[in-house]
C-alpha positions in Angstrom: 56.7 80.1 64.4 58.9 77.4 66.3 59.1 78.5 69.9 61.2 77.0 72.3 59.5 77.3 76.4 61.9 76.7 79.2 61.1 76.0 82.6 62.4 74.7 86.0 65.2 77.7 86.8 65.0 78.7 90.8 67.3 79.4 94.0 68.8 76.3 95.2 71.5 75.7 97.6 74.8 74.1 96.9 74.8 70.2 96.9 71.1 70.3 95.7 69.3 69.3 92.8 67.4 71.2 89.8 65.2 69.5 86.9 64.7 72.0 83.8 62.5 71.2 80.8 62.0 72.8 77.2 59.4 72.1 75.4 58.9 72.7 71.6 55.8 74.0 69.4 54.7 75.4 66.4 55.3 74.2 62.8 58.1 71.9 62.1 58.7 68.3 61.0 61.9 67.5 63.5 64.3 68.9 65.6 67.9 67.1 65.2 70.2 68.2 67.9 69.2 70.4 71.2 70.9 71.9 73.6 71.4 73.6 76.7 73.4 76.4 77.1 73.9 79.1 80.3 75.0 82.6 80.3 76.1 84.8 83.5 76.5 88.5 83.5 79.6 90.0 81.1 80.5 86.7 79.6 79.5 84.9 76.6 76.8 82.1 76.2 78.7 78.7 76.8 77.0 75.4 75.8 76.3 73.0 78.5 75.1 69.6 76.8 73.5 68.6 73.6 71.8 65.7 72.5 71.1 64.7 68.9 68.2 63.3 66.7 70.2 59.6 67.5 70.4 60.4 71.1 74.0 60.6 71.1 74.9 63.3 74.2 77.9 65.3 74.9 78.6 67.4 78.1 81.0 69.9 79.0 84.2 69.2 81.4 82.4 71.4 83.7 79.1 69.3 83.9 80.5 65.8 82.9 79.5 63.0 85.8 76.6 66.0 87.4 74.6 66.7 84.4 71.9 64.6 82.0 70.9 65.7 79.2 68.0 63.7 77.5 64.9 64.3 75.9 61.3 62.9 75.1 60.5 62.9 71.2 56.8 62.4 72.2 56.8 65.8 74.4 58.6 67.4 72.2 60.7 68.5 75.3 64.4 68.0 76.3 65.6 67.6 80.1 68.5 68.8 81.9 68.6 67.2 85.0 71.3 69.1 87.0 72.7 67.3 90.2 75.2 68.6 92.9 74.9 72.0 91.6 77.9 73.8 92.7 77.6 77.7 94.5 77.4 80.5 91.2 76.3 83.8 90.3 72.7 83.9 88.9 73.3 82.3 85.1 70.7 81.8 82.9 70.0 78.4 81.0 68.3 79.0 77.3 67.3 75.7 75.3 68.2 75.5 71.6 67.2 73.3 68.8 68.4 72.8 65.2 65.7 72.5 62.6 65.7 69.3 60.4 63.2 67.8 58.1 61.9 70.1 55.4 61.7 73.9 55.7 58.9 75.4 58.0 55.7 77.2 56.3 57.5 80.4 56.7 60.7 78.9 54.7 63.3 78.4 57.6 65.3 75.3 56.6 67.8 73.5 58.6 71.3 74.3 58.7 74.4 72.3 57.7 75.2 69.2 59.7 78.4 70.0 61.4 81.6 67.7 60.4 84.7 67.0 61.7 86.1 65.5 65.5 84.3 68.2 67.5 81.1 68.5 65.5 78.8 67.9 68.3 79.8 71.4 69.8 79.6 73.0 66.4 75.8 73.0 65.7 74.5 76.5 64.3 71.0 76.5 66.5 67.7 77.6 64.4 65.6 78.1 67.4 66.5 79.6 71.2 64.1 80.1 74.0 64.3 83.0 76.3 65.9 81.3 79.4 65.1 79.9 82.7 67.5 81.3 85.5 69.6 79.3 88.4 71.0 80.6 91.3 73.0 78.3 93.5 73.8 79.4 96.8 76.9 78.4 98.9 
């Protein structure tokens, strides 16, 4: 089984600085795009950054010019380096990671590459961790 392990969450003040990792294990071949996403309290999960198999990134308006996304094919990790955090509720950041390559042992194949203008955003994730949380504080 593919499992996704976050780490790096914690309680930070505004202004500051947070490094979070994901690593990947188990049985696949490759990962094309992974992502970061967050989630606070009553609302949906919103995506945060992706990178692709090509290294290609895209951020959200929120995060543009404070986040990095990248990640480290050798590792099997992806980074999001988060600068001048700005003060939030407690939200919780979950890696995900879209299967490529053949099917796994247990038969889990990759999903359609997205198309269109805005295809980055519209990857359907295989694979989601459990989440690392971040509070920043004002």
């Amino acid at each position: 089984q593919v499992q996704l392990m976050e780490s790096g969450g914690g309680l930070v003040e505004a202004g500051a600085s947070l490094r979070l990792s994901c690593t990947a294990s188990g049985p696949y071949v490759c990962l094309s795009a992974m992502a970061w996403h967050r989630q606070v309290p009553g609302r949906e999960r919103e995506l945060v950054a992706v990178v692709t198999k090509d290294t290609t990134t895209h951020y959200e308006d929120a995060v543009k010019g404070r986040f990095i996304i990248s990640r480290d094919y050798s590792a099997n990790a992806v980074y999001l380096q988060m600068n001048n955090l700005k003060p939030d509720v407690p939200a919780v950041y979950t890696c995900a990671a879209v299967l490529c390559g053949p099917p796994t042992p247990g038969g889990l194949a990759g999903p359609p590459i997205p198309d269109g203008p805005d295809k980055i955003r519209n990857y359907v994730y295989n694979f989601w961790g459990r989440g690392t949380q971040v509070t920043v504080s004002s």
